[in-house]
C-alpha positions as CSV (number, residue, x, y, z in Angstrom):
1,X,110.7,91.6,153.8
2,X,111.7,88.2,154.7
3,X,109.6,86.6,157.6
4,X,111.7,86.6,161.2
5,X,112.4,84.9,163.6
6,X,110.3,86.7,165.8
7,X,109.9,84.8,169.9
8,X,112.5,82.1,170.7
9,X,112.9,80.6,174.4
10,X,116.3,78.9,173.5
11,X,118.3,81.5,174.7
12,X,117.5,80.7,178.6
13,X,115.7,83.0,181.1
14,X,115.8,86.4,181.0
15,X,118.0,88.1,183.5
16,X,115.9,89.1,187.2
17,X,115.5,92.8,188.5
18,X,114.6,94.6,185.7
19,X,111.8,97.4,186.4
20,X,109.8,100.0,184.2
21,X,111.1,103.5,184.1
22,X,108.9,105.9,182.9
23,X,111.8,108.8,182.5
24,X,112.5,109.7,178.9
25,X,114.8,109.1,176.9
26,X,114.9,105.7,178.6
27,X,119.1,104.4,178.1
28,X,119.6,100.6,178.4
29,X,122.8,99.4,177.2
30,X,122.1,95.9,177.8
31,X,119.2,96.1,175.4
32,X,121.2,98.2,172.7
33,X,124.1,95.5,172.9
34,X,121.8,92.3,172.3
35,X,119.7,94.3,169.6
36,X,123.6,94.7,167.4
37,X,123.7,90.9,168.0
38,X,120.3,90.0,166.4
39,X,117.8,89.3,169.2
40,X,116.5,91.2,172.1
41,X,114.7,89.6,175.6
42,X,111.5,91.0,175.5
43,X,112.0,91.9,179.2
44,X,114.8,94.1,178.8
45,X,112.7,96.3,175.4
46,X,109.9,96.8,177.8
47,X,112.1,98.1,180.1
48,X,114.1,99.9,177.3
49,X,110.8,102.0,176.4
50,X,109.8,102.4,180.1
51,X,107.0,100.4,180.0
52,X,105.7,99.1,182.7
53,X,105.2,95.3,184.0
54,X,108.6,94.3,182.7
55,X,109.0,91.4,185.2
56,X,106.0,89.6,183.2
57,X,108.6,88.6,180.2
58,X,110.7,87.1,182.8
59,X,110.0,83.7,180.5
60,X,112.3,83.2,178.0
61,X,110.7,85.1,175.3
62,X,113.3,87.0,172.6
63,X,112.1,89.3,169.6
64,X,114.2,89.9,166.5
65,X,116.1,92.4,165.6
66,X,117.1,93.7,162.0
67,X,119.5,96.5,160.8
68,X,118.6,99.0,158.9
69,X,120.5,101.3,156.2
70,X,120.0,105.1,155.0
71,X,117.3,105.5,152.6
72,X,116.0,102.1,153.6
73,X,112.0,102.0,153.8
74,X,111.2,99.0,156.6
75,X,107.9,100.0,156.3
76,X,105.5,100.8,152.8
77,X,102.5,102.2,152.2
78,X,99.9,99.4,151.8
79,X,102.2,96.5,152.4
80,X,100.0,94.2,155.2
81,X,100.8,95.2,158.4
82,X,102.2,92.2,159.9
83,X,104.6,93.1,161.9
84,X,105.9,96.5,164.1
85,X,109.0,97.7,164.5
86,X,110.3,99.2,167.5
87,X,113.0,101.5,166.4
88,X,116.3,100.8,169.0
89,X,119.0,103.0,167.1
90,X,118.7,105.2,164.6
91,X,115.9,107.7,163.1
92,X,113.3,108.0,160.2
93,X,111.3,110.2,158.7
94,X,107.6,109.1,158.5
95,X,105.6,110.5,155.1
96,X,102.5,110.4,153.5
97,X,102.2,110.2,149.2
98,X,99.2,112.9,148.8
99,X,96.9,112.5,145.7
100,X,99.0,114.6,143.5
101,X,101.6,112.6,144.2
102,X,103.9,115.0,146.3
103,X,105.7,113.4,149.7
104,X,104.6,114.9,152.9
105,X,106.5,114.2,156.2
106,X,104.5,114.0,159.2
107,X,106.9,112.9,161.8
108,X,110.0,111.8,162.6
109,X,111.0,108.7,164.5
110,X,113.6,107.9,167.2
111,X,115.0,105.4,169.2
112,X,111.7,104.2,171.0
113,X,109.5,105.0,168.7
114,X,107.3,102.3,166.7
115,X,107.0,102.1,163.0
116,X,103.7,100.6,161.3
117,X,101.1,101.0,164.1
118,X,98.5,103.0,161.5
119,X,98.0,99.4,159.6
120,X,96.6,98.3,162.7
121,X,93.0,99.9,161.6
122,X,92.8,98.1,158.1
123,X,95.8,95.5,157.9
124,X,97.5,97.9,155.7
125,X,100.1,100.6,156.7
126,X,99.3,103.8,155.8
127,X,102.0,105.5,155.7
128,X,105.7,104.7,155.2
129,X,109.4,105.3,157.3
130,X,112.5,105.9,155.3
131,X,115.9,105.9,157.1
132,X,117.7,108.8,157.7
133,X,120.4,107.1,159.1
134,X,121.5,103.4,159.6
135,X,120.2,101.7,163.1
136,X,118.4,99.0,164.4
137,X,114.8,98.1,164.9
138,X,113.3,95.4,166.9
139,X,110.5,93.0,165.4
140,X,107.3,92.6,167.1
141,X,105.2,89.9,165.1
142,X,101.3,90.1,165.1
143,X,100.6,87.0,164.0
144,X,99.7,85.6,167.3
145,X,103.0,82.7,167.7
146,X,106.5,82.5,168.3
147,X,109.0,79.8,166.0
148,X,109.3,77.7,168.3
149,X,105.1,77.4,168.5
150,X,105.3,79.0,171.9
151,X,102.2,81.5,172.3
152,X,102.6,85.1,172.3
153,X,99.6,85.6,174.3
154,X,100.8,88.6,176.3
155,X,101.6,90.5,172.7
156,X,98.2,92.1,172.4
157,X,99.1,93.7,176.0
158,X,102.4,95.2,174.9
159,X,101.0,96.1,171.3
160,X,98.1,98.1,173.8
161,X,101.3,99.9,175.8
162,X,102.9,101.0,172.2
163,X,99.8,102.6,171.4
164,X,99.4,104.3,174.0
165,X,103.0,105.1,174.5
166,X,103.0,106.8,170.6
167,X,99.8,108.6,171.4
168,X,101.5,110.9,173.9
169,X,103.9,111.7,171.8
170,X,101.7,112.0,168.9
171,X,100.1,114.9,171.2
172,X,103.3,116.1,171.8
173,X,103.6,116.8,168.5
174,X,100.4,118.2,167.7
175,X,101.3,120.7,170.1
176,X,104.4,121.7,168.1
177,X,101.6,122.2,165.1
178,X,99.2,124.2,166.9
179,X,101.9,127.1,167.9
180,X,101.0,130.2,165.8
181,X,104.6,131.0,164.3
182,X,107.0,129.5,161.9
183,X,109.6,130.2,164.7
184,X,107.7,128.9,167.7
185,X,107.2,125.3,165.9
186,X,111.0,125.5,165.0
187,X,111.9,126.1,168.4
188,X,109.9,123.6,169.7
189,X,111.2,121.1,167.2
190,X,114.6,121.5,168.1
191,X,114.1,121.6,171.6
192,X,112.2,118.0,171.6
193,X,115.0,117.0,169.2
194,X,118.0,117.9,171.5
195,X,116.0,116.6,174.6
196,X,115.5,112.8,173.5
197,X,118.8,112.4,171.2
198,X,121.5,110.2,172.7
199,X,123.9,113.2,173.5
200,X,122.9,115.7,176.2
201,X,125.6,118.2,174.8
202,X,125.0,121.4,173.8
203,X,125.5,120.9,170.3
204,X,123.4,117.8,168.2
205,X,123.1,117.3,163.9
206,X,120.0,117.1,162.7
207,X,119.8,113.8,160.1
208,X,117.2,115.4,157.7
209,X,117.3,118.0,155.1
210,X,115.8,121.6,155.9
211,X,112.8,120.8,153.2
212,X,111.9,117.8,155.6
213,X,111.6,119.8,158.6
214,X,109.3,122.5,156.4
215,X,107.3,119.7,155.2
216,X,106.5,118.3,158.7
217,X,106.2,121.5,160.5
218,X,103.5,122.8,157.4
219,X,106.1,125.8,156.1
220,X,107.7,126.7,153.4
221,X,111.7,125.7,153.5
222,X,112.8,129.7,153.3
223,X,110.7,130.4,156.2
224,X,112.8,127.5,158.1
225,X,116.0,129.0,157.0
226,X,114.4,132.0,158.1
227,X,113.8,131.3,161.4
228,X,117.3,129.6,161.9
229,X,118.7,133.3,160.7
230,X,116.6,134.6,163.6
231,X,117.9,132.2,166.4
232,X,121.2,132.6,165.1
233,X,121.2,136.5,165.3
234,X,119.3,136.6,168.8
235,X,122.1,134.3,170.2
236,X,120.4,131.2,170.8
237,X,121.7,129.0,168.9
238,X,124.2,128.6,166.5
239,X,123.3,127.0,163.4
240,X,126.4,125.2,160.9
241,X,124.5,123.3,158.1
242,X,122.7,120.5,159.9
243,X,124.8,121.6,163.3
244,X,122.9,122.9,165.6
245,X,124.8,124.3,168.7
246,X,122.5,125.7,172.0
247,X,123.6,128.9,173.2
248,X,120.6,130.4,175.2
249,X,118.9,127.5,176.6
250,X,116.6,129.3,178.5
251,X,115.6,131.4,175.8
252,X,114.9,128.8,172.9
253,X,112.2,127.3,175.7
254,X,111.0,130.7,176.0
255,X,110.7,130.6,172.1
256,X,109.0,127.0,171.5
257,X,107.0,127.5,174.8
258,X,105.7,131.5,174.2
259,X,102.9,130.7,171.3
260,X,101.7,127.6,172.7
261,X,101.6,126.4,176.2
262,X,98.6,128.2,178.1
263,X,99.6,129.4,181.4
264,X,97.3,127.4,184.4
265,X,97.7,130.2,186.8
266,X,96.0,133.1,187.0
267,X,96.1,136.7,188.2
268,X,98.5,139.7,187.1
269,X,101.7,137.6,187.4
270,X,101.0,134.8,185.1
271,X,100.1,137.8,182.7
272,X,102.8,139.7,182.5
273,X,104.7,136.6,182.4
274,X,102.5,135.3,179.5
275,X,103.2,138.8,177.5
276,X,106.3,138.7,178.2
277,X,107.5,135.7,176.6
278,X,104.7,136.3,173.7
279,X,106.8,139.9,173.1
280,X,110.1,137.9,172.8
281,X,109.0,136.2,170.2
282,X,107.5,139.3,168.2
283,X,110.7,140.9,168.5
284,X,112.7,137.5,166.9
285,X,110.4,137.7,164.5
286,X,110.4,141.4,163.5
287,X,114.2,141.1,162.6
């Protein structure tokens, strides 16, 4: 990938009165309108990803932006890591090459997510994103300097809050993997799915292929279709190809949450209440 332009002050100051919001998904139109033109005030993507101390890039300083098509690969296994993307628009599917030489996906990755942050331990990335769809991703440079020879010394700060920023929902995630059943993690996956996509309708389409979502939830793809077939006949959701249409709301969070969120209460109600939801999903399953 050709080297960006990656800080440049000759845009003028960055608007005032932008603050951190920590909600999720985070909506900034402002910041989704400059990334489509090429460049985005720093300012306004910290405030895009609800990170806080925003009003610190109140100086003039602009990161890049590039587009991005479907089946594009920004980022390659062992390629130096010398930049990280921050994805604006869009979604990919993060994968690992295992020594046999089989693909594995191990995550997926949405509109303030960031791409390349394992080549921060070696210098290498260690994995690789492919595009599902076309979007947009914003260019953090580690090399220290903007073009214009202006110093990027807060970067290492904001490099810090994408870290910890992917960590929590790296957890997240590994939360989806520790649920017992096929149809717990499905549920689960859908639900986190439908919850930080741009449309809070009902109904949402899924970018990736069924054998994607087995590889990353560690089944086989007939149990995934399985497990659709089950939330279709139970009447929680509707399922039409990659269309995915919420019926029972409250029920697909009983599903993702039944096999793996520990209750913190105690005493008889939290019990019944905790084998209650776990019987739910037994009978899904036994259908």
């Amino acid at each position: 990938m050709a080297s960006p332009d990656t800080i440049d002050g000759r845009w003028g100051p960055v608007h005032e009165g932008i603050g951190g919001d920590a909600a999720w998904p985070p909506r900034r139109p402002r910041c989704i309108e400059q990334a489509a033109a090429g460049r985005v005030a720093a300012a306004d993507l910290m405030a895009f990803l609800g990170l806080p101390d925003a009003p610190a890039y109140h100086d003039r300083a602009f990161f890049a932006c590039r587009s991005i098509r479907q089946g594009e690969v920004p980022v390659r296994t062992g390629d130096p890591c010398q930049y990280l993307y921050v994805v604006i628009g869009g979604s990919l599917a993060m994968r690992i090459i295992e020594t046999d030489g089989t693909e594995r996906v191990i995550g997926f990755q949405r509109a303030g997510d960031t791409l390349g942050l394992d080549g921060l331990a070696t210098g290498h990335y260690a994995s690789e994103s492919v595009a599902l769809e076309a979007g947009t991703l914003a260019i953090i440079p580690l090399g220290g300097q903007g073009r214009g020879g202006q110093p990027a010394h807060r970067l290492p700060t904001f490099v810090c809050h994408l870290l910890g920023r992917q960590i929590i929902r790296d957890k997240a995630t590994l939360a989806v993997m520790a649920a017992t059943h096929a149809l717990t993690r499905l549920g689960a996956f859908l639900l986190d799915w439908h919850e930080h996509g741009a449309d809070n309708g009902p109904s949402f389409e899924l970018p990736m292929s069924r054998s994607a979502i087995a590889s990353f939830l560690g089944v086989s793809r007939e149990t995934i279709s399985r497990a659709c077939a089950d939330l279709g006949r139970a009447g929680i959701v509707t399922v039409r190809g990659n269309r995915f249409t919420i019926v029972d709301a409250d029920a697909l969070h009983r599903t993702a949450a039944a096999a793996m969120m520990p209750c913190p209460h105690h005493g008889r109600e939290a019990s019944a209440g905790r084998m209650r939801l776990n019987t739910e999903v037994r009978e899904l399953q036994a259908h």
